[in-house]
N, C-alpha and C positions, 0 to 999 in steps of 0.2 A: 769027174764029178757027174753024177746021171740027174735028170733030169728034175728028176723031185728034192734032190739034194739043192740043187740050184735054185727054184722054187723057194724054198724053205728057206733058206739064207734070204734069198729076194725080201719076201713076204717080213721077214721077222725084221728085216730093216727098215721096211717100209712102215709097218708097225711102230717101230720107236719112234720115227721122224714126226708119226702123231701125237705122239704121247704130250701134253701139256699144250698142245694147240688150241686154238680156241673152236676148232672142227673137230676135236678129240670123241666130245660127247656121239654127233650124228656118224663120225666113222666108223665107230665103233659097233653102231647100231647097223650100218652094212656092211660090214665085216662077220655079225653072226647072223644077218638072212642071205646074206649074197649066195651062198651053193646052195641054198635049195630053192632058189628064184631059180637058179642057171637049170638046176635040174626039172623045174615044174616049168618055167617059159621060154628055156631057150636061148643063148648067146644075145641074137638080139634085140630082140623083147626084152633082158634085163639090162642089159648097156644102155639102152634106150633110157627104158625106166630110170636105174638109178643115175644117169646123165642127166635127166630133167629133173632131178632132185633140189639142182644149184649148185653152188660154189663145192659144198662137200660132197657131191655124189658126183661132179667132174672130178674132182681131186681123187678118191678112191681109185674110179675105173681109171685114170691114167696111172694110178701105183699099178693095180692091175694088168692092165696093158703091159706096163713098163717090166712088170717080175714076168710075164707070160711069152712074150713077146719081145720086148725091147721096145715095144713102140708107144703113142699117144691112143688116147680114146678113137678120135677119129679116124685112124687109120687101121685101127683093132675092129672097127663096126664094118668099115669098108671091106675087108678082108673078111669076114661073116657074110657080109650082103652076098658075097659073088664068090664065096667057096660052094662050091660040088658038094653036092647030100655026106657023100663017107668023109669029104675034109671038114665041114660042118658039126659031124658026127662027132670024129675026132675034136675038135677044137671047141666043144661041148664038155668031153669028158675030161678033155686038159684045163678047163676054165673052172670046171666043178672041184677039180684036184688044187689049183692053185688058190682060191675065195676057200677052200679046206685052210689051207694054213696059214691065212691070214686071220681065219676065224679061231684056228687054236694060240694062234700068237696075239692075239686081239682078250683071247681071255685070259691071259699069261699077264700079259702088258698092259693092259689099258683097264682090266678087272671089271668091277661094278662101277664106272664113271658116276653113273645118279647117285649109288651110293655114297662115296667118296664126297660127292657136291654138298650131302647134308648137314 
């Protein structure tokens, strides 16, 4: 299974475990800015960011973490802070790939949440 196969199964699991959450709504909402945060600020300037969000923006980046990685938030920033420019690099474009398909299985699954509220 290659890597984005993997990815994708991750993400779309992750995805459902939100669905009827009561963090559904705000997941959802980083789920479709999270890649182009990664791609305009940076690994982590946006772990950062959507980590200080609260409850729902710890919850995402450890899905995140968890499909990308295997691991927790803090241990995903940590491993950002003190990677080399070209592992950095890398693990920029892998983080932009992986918030990719959480963002299409975000619009699959979770659809217009506001909508749906009214």
């Amino acid at each position: 299974m290659t890597r984005q196969q993997q990815w994708s199964l991750g993400a779309h699991q992750a995805v459902l475990s939100f669905k009827g959450s009561p963090l559904e709504s705000k997941i959802n909402t980083h789920c479709q800015k999270s890649p182009s945060l990664f791609q305009q600020s940076g690994v982590v300037q946006t772990l950062a960011f959507l980590e200080s969000r609260g409850e729902h923006g710890v919850t995402f980046c450890n899905a995140l973490a968890q499909v990308y990685k295997g691991k927790d938030i803090k241990q995903l920033l940590e491993d950002a802070q003190k990677a080399k420019l070209p592992d950095y690099l890398a693990m920029s474009r892998d983080l932009i790939e992986v918030a990719a398909w959480f963002r299409r299985f975000a619009q699959i699954e979770l659809g217009d949440v506001t909508e749906e509220a009214r």
